[in-house]
C-alpha positions in Angstrom: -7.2 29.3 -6.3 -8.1 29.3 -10.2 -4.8 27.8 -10.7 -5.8 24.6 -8.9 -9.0 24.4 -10.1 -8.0 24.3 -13.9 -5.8 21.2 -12.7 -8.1 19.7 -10.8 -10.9 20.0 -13.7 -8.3 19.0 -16.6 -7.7 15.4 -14.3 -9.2 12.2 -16.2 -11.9 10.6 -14.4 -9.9 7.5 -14.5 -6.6 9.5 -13.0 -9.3 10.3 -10.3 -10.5 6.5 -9.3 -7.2 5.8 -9.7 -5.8 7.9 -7.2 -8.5 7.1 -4.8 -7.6 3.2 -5.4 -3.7 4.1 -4.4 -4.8 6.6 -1.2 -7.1 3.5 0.2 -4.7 0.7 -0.4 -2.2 3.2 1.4 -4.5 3.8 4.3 -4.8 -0.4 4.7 -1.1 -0.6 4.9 -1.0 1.9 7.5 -3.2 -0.1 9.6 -2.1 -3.2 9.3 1.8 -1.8 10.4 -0.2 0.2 13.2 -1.8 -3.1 14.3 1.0 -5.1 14.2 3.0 -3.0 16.1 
């Protein structure tokens, strides 16, 4: 548990947004193969 937290905490903020930018662009590919299909 205090191993991930040290990660977690030593992330950039800009890793963060980042990250977040990858996981929803991910999530509207998904749905747009889901819809097609």
């Amino acid at each position: 548990m205090s191993k991930k937290k040290v990660i977690t905490s030593s992330v950039t903020e800009s890793e963060k947004i980042g990250g977040t930018i990858i996981e929803v662009t991910n999530v509207k590919i998904l749905m747009d193969i889901s819809k097609r299909n």
